[in-house]
C-alpha positions as a Markdown table, in Angstrom:
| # | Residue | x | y | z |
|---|---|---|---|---|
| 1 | Unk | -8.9 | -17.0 | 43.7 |
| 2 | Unk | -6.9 | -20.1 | 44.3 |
| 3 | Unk | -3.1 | -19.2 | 45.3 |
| 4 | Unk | -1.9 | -22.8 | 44.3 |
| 5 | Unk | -1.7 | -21.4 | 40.9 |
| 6 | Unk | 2.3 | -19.7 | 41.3 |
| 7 | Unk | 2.9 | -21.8 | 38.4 |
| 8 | Unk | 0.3 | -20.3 | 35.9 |
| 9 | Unk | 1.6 | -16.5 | 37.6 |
| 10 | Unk | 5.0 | -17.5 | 36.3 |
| 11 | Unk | 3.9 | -18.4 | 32.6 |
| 12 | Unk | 1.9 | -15.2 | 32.6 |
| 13 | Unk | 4.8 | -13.0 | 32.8 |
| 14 | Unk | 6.6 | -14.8 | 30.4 |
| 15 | Unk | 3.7 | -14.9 | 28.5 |
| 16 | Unk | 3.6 | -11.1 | 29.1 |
| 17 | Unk | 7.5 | -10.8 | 28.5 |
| 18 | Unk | 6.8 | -12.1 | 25.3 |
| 19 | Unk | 4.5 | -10.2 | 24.0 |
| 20 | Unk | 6.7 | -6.8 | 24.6 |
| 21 | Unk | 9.5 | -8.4 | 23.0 |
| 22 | Unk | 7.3 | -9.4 | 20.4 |
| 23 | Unk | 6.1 | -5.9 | 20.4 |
| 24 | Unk | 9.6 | -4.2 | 20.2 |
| 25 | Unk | 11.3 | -6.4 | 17.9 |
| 26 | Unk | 9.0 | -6.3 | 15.0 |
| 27 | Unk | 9.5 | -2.5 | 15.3 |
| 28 | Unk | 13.5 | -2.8 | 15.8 |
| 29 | Unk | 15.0 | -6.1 | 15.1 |
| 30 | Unk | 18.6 | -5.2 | 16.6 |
| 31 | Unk | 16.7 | -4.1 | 20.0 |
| 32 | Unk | 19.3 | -5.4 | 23.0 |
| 33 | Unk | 18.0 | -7.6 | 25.3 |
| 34 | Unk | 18.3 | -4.4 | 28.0 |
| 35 | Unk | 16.0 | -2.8 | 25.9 |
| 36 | Unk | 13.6 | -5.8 | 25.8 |
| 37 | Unk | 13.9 | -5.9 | 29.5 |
| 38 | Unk | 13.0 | -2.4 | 29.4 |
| 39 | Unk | 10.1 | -2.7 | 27.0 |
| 40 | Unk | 8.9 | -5.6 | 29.6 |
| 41 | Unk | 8.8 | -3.6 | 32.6 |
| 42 | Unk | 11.4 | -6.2 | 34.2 |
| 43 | Unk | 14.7 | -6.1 | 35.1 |
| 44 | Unk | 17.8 | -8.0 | 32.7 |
| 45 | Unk | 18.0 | -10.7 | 34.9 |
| 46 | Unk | 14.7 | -11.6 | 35.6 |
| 47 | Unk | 14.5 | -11.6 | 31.5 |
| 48 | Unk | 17.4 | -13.9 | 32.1 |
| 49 | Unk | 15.6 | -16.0 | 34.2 |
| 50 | Unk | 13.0 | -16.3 | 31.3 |
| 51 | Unk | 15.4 | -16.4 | 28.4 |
| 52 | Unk | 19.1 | -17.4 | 29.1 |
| 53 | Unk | 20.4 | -15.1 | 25.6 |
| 54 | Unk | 19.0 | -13.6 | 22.8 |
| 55 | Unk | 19.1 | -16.9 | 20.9 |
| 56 | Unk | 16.5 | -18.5 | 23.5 |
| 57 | Unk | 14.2 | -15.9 | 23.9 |
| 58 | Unk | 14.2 | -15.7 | 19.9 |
| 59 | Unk | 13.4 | -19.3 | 20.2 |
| 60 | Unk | 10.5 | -18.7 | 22.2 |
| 61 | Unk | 9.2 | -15.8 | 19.8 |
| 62 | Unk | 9.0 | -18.3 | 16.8 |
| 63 | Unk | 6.9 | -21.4 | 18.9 |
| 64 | Unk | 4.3 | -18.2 | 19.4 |
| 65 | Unk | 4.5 | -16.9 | 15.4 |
| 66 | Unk | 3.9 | -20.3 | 14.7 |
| 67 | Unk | 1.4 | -21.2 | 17.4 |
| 68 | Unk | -0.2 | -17.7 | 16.4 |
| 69 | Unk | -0.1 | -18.4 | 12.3 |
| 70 | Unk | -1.5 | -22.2 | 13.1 |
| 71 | Unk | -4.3 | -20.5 | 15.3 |
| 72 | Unk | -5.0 | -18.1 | 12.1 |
| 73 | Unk | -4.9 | -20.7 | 9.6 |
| 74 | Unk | -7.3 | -23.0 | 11.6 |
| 75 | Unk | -9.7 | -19.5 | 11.9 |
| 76 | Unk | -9.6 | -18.6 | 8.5 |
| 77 | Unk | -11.7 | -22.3 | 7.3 |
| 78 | Unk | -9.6 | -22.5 | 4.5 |
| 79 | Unk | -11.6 | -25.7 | 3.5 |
| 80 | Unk | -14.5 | -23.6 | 3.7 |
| 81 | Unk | -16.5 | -21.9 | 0.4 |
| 82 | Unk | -14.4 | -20.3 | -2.8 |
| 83 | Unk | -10.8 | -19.8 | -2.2 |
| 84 | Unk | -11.2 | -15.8 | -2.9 |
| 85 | Unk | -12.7 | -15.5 | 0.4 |
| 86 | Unk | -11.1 | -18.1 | 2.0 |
| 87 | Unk | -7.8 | -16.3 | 1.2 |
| 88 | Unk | -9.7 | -12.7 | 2.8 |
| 89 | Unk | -10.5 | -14.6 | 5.9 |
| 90 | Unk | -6.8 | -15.8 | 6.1 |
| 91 | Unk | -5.2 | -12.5 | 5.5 |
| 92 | Unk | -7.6 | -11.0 | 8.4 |
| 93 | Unk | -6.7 | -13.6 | 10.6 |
| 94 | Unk | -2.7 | -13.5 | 10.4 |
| 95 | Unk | -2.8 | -9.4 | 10.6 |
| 96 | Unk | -2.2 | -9.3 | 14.4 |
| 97 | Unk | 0.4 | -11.4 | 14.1 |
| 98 | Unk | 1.9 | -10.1 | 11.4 |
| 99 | Unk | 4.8 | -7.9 | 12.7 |
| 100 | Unk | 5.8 | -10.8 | 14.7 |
| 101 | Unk | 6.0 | -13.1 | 11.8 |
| 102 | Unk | 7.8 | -10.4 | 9.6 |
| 103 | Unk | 10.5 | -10.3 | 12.4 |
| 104 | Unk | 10.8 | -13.9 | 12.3 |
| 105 | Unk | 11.1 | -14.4 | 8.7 |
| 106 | Unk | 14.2 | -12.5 | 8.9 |
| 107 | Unk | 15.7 | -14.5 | 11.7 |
| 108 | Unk | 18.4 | -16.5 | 9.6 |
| 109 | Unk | 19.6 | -18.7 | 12.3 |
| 110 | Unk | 15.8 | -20.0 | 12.6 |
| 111 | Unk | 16.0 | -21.6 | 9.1 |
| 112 | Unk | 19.7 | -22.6 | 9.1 |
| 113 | Unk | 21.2 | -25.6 | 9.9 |
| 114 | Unk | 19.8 | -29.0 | 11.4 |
| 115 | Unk | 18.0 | -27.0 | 14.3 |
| 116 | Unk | 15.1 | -25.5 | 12.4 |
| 117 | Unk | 11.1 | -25.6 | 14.1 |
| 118 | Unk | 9.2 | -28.8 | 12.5 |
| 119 | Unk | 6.4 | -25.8 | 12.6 |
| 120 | Unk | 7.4 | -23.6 | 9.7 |
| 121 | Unk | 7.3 | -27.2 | 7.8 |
| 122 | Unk | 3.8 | -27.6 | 8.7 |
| 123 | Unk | 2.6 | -24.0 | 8.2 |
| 124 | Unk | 4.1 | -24.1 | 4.8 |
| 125 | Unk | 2.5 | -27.4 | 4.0 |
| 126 | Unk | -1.1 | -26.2 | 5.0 |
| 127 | Unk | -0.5 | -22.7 | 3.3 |
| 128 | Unk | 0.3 | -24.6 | -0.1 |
| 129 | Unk | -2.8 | -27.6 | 0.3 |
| 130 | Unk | -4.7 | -24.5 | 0.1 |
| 131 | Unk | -3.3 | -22.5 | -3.0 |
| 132 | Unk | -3.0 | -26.2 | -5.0 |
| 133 | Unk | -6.7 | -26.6 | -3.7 |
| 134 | Unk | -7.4 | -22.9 | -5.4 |
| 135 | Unk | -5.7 | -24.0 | -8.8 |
| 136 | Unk | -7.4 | -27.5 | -8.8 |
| 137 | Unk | -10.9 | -25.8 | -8.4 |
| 138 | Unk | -9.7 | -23.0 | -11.3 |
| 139 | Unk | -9.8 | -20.1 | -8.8 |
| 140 | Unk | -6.0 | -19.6 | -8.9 |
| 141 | Unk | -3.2 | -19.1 | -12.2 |
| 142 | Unk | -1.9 | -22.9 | -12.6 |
| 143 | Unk | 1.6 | -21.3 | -14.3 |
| 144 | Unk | 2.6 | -20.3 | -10.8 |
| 145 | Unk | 3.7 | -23.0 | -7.8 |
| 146 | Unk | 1.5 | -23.6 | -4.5 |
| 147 | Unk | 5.4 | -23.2 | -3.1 |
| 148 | Unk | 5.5 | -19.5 | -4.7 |
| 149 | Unk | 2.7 | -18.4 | -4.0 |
| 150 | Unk | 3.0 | -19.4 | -0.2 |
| 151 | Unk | 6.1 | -17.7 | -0.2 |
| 152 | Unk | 5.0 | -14.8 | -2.2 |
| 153 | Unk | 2.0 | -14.7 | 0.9 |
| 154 | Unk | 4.3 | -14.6 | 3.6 |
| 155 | Unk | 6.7 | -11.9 | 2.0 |
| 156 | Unk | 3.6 | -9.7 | 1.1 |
| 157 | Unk | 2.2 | -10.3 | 4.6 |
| 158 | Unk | 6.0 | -9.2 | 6.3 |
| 159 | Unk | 6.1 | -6.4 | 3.6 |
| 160 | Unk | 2.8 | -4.8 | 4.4 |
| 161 | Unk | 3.4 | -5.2 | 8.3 |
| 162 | Unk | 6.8 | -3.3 | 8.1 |
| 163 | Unk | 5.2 | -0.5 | 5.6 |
| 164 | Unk | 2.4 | 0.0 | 7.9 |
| 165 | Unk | 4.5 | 0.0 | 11.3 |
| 166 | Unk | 6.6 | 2.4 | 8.9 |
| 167 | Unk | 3.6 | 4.8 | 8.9 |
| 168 | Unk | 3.7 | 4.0 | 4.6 |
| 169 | Unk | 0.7 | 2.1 | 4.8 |
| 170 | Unk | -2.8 | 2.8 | 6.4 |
| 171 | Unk | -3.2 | 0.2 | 8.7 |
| 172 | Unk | -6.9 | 0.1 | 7.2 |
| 173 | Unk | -5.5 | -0.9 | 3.9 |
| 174 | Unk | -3.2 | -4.3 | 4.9 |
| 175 | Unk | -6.2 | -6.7 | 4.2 |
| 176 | Unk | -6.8 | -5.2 | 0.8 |
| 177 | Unk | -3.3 | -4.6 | -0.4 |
| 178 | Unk | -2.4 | -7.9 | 0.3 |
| 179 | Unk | -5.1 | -9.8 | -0.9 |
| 180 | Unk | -5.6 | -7.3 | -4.3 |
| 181 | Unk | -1.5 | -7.8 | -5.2 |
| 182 | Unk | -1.5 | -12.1 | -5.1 |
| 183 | Unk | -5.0 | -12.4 | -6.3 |
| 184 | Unk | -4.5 | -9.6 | -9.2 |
| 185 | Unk | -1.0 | -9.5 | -9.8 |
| 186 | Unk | 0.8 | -6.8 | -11.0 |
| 187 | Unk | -0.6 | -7.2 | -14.5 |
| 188 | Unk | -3.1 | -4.6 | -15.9 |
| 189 | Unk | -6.5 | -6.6 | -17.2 |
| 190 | Unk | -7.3 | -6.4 | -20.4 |
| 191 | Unk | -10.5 | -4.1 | -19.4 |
| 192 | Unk | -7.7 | -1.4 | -17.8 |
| 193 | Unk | -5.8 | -0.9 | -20.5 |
């Protein structure tokens, strides 16, 4: 093992840092950033080393939701076969990063102002290509937006990650209550009622 590497050690533990923070935030958003340091198994100023305030190491949490959603949106093929199952794939890709994004989405200083990540931009863009694609092909309701319906996918996603993390939820279920909600609805079919 090669020790020129004190670089890649360094972005490791941040990496690492991350991830707890990651971890304790999507289960309590007002978590201080003792406890983070806490949750890290570091002390607060090394996490200050990492992350000069809250604000920063917030800032780092959303460039890894989006990297994360990017990764799970190039997984899921979304180009790829009927959009049914291209949405299922999707869905089953973004669940392990779901708690993080559900933290983010309630961030409001990420989408206020001038400052906000070019990345949500592009997620949102991709996310709607696909639903327009769905409507284009017939697979999707035409009477509802590719905009609203990528919104109504991200709130369902955030939704079912705090309601499972809540214990309300079997895990097991977040791929099927997700997907069964914005491909049904909530309207009965004609064969229910």
């Amino acid at each position: 093992m090669s020790h020129s590497g004190y670089g890649c050690l360094m972005s490791v533990d941040r990496a690492q840092v991350l991830r707890a923070a990651a971890a304790l935030l999507s289960r309590k958003s007002t978590a201080t950033m003792d406890e983070v340091a806490r949750a890290a198994g570091i002390g607060r100023a090394t996490l200050h080393r990492h992350f000069a305030g809250r604000d920063a190491l917030v800032r780092a949490l959303e460039e890894l939701g989006i990297q994360e959603f990017e990764a799970a949106i190039a997984a899921a093929r979304l180009d790829e076969g009927g959009a049914e199952a291209a949405l299922r794939r999707l869905i089953a890709e973004v669940e392990p990063s779901a708690p993080l994004l559900s933290f983010l989405v309630t961030e409001n200083q990420l989408f206020e102002g001038d400052q906000v990540n070019a990345g949500w931009a592009r997620l949102d863009a991709q996310v709607a290509a696909f639903f327009r694609r769905g409507q284009e092909r017939g697979e999707f309701r035409i009477d509802l937006s590719p905009v609203w319906l990528t919104e109504a996918l991200y709130g369902l996603v955030g939704t079912c990650a705090w309601a499972v993390q809540d214990g309300r939820v079997a895990a097991k279920d977040f791929q099927y209550m997700i997907v069964e909600l914005l491909l049904g609805g909530a309207r009965r079919g004609s064969v229910d009622q």
